[in-house]
C-alpha positions in Angstrom: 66.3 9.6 2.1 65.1 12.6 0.6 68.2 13.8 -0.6 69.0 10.5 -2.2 65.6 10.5 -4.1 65.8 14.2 -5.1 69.1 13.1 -6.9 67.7 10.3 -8.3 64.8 12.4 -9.8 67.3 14.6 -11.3 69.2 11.8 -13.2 65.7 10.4 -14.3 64.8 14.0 -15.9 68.1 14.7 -17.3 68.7 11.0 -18.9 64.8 10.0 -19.4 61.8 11.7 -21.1 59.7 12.2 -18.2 56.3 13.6 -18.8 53.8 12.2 -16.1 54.7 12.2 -12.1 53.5 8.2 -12.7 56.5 7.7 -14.7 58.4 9.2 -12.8 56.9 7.4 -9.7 57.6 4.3 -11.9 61.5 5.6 -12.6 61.8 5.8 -8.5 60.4 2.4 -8.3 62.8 0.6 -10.3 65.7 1.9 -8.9 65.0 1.1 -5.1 62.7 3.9 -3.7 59.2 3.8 -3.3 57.8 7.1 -2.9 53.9 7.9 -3.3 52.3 10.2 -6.3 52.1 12.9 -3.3 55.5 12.9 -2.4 56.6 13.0 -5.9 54.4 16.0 -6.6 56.0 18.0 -3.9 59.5 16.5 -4.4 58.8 18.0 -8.4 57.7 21.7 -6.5 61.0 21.5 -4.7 63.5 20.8 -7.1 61.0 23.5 -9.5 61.1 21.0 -12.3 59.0 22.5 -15.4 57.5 20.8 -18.6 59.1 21.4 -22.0 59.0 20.3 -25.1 61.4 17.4 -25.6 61.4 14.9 -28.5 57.5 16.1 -29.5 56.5 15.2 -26.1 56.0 17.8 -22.9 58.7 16.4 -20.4 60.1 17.3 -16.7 63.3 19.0 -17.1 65.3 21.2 -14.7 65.0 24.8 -14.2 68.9 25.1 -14.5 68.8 23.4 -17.9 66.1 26.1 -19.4 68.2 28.3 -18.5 71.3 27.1 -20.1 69.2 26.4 -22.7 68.2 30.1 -23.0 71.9 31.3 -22.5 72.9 28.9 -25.1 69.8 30.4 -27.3 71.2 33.6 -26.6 75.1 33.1 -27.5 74.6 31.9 -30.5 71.9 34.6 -31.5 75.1 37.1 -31.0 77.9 34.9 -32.5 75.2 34.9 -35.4 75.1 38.9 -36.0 78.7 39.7 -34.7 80.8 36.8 -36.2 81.1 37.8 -40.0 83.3 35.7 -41.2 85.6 32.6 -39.6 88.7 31.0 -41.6 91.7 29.1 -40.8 95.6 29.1 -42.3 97.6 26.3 -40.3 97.4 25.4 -36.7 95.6 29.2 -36.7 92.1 30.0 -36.5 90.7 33.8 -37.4 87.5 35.3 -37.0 86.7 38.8 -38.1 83.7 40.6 -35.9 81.9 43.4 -35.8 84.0 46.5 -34.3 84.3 46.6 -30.6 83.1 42.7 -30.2 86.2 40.5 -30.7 86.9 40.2 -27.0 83.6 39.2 -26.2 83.6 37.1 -28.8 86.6 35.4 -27.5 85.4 35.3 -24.0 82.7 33.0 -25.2 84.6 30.9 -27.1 87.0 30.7 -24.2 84.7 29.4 -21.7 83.2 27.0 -24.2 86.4 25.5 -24.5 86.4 23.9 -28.3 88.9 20.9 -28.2 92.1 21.2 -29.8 92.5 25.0 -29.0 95.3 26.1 -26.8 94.7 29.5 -27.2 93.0 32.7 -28.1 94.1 36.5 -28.7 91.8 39.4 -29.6 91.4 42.5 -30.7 89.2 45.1 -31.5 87.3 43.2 -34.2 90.2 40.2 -35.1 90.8 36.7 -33.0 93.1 34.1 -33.5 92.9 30.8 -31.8 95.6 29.0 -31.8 95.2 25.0 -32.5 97.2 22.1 -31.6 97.0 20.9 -35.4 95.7 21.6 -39.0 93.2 19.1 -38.5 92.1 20.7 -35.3 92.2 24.5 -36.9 90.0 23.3 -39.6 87.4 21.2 -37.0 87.0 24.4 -34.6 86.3 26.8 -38.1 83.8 24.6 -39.0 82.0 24.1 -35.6 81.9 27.7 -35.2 80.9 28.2 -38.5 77.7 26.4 -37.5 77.6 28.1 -34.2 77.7 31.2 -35.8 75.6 30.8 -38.6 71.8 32.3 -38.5 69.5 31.3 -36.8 66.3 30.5 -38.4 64.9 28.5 -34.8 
């Protein structure tokens, strides 16, 4: 029972904006579990949910999802001062980095995985990806334009 409603919790924080354990008592309630405001309070310590700002409103969110969050934060902060500039030339994708940084670069981009790239190779400061089509070469430029662009957040 309790692992069933921990996982139901979870869905309800990632899908909903959460912010009181009444709503979230409420969320419980209408799909098939009754639990009381003190089991919800300790099922919240347990699963080390925290409040953050979601939407103008202080919400329930995972502890795993701050963290991405902040890992996110932080990728971008050093695609912003390493990538200098991205551009594309058929199915090919090239970004130019700061010396020494291409291959971390590319490790990045690798495990995000942009769709339509089959590829990447890198060098010291050079990295090609290599796209399935044009239309996919000039999709991934532009999204990691963006990605890479400063951040003023």
């Amino acid at each position: 029972m309790k692992k069933e409603r921990h996982a139901l919790i979870m869905k309800a924080v990632a899908e909903e904006n959460i912010a009181t354990q009444e709503q979230l008592r409420q969320y419980l309630l209408t799909h098939g579990t009754n639990a009381t405001q003190a089991t919800v309070s300790r099922d919240i310590k347990d699963l080390r949910l925290t409040k953050t700002k979601r939407q103008g409103q202080n919400c329930y969110q995972a502890a795993e999802e701050l963290i991405g969050d902040a890992n996110r934060r932080r990728q971008r902060a050093m695609f912003a001062s390493v990538v200098q500039t991205v551009d594309s030339a058929g199915h090919t994708v090239c970004l130019l980095c700061s010396a020494g940084m291409a291959q971390g670069v590319a490790a990045a981009l690798d495990a995000m995985r942009p769709e339509g790239v089959i590829g990447s190779l890198a060098g010291d400061d050079t990295i090609f990806l290599l796209c399935r089509s044009e239309a996919f070469a000039l999709q991934v430029q532009e999204e990691i334009q963006q990605y890479a662009a400063k951040l003023d957040d």
